[in-house]
C-alpha positions, -999 to +999 in steps of 0.1 A: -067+092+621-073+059+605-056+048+567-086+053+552-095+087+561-061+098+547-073+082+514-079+115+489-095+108+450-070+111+424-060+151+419-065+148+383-096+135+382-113+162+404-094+187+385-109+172+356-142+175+370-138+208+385-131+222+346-163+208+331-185+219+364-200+247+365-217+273+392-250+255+400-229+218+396-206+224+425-221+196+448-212+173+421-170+171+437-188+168+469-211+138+463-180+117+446-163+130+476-184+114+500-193+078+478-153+076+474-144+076+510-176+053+518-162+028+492-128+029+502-133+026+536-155-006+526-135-022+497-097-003+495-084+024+481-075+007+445-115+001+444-123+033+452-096+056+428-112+034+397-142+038+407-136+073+405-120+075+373-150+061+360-174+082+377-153+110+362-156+101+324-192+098+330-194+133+349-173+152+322-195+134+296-234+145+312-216+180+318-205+183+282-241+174+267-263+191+293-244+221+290-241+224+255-283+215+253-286+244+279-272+271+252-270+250+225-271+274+193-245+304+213-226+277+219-229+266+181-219+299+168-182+304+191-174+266+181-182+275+140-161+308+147-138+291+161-136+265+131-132+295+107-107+312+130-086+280+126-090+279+089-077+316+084-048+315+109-033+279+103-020+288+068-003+322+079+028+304+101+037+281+066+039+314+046+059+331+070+082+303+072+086+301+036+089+333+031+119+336+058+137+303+040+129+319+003+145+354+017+172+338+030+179+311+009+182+283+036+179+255+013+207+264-003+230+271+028+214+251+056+195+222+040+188+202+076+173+238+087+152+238+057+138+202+065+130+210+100+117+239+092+096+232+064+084+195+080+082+199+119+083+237+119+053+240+106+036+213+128+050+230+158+040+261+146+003+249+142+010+233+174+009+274+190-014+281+169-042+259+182-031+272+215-042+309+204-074+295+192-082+275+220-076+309+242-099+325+217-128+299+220-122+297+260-126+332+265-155+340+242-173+312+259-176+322+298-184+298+319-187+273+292-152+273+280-138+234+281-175+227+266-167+251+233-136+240+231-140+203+233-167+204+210-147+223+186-114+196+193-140+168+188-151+190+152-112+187+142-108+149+158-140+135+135-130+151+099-093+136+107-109+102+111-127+109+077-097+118+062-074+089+081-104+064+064-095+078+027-054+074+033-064+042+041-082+032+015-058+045-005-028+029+009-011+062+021-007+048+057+027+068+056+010+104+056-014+089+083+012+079+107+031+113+099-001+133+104-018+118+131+006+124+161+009+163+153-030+166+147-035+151+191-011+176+194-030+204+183-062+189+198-039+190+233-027+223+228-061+239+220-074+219+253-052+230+274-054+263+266-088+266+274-086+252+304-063+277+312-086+300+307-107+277+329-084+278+359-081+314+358-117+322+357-123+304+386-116+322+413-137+352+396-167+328+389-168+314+424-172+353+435-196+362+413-215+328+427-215+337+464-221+377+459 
């Protein structure tokens, strides 16, 4: 067995690509398969792994948009009920911590508690939060569901820029570099979740495709 038939595309990558496929793309693993042991047989394995990486953005980005223009307005609608899900359930978690620290007067006996719970406690609890909803989007949105969910992180990534534009221009650069981290946290956590949801489908999908 020669070096270069021992050479294997990164893991994550494929996995990557393997979330966004779906049923009628699975040749698409197989054809990167095939032009990355070509090229690193001919040019090395460095070559070949970012030549991969590459080919792997561009895959997850074609998949994204010609999946969402193949049910574009279903999609639509789990992505804005998603949006609204987010809306009414991120509050709840600040008012149950508050009402925990009001009920037990924490800021009055424990003041480090009530910072952490009232600063990062909140975040973390948004954090699990966007998990949930990511679960939410991911399993309304079978066979589609990194596609509803990306769309709906990319939703939360855009109006954070809009708002990142007006701290700036207003000179709060504190609140944006307070803010920021915790927000690609929740976009993360609402990812992964879905794909999750991906990974476990899978199997069940890939059935349902050979029956």
């Amino acid at each position: 067995m020669t070096n270069e038939s021992r050479i294997r595309p990164p893991q994550v990558a494929s996995w990557l690509v393997s979330l966004f496929a779906s049923a009628k793309d699975e040749t698409l693993q197989g054809d990167l398969l095939e032009e990355f042991s070509l090229l690193a047989s001919n040019s090395g394995a460095s070559v070949a792994q970012r030549w991969y990486w590459r080919q792997t953005l561009r895959s997850i980005v074609h998949l994204f948009v010609s999946e969402f223009r193949a049910a574009p307005w279903s999609t639509a609608a789990i992505v804005v009920a998603g949006f609204f899900l987010t809306k009414i359930l991120f509050p709840l978690p600040e008012k149950a911590i508050f009402a925990v620290i009001e009920k037990y007067r924490i800021f009055d006996s424990h003041f480090d508690l009530y910072v952490f719970f009232a600063g990062d406690g909140i975040a973390l609890s948004h954090v699990i939060t966007s998990m949930l909803v990511g679960c939410s989007v991911a399993l309304a949105a079978r066979r589609k569901e990194m596609i509803a969910t990306g769309a709906l992180a990319l939703m939360f990534c855009g109006m954070t820029a809009l708002a990142s534009l007006v701290w700036i221009a207003r000179g709060n650069t504190s609140m944006l570099w307070s803010t920021l981290p915790w927000n690609f946290a929740d976009w993360i956590a609402m990812l992964s979740a879905a794909a999750v949801i991906r990974t476990l489908r899978s199997p069940e999908t890939h059935l349902a495709s050979s029956a």
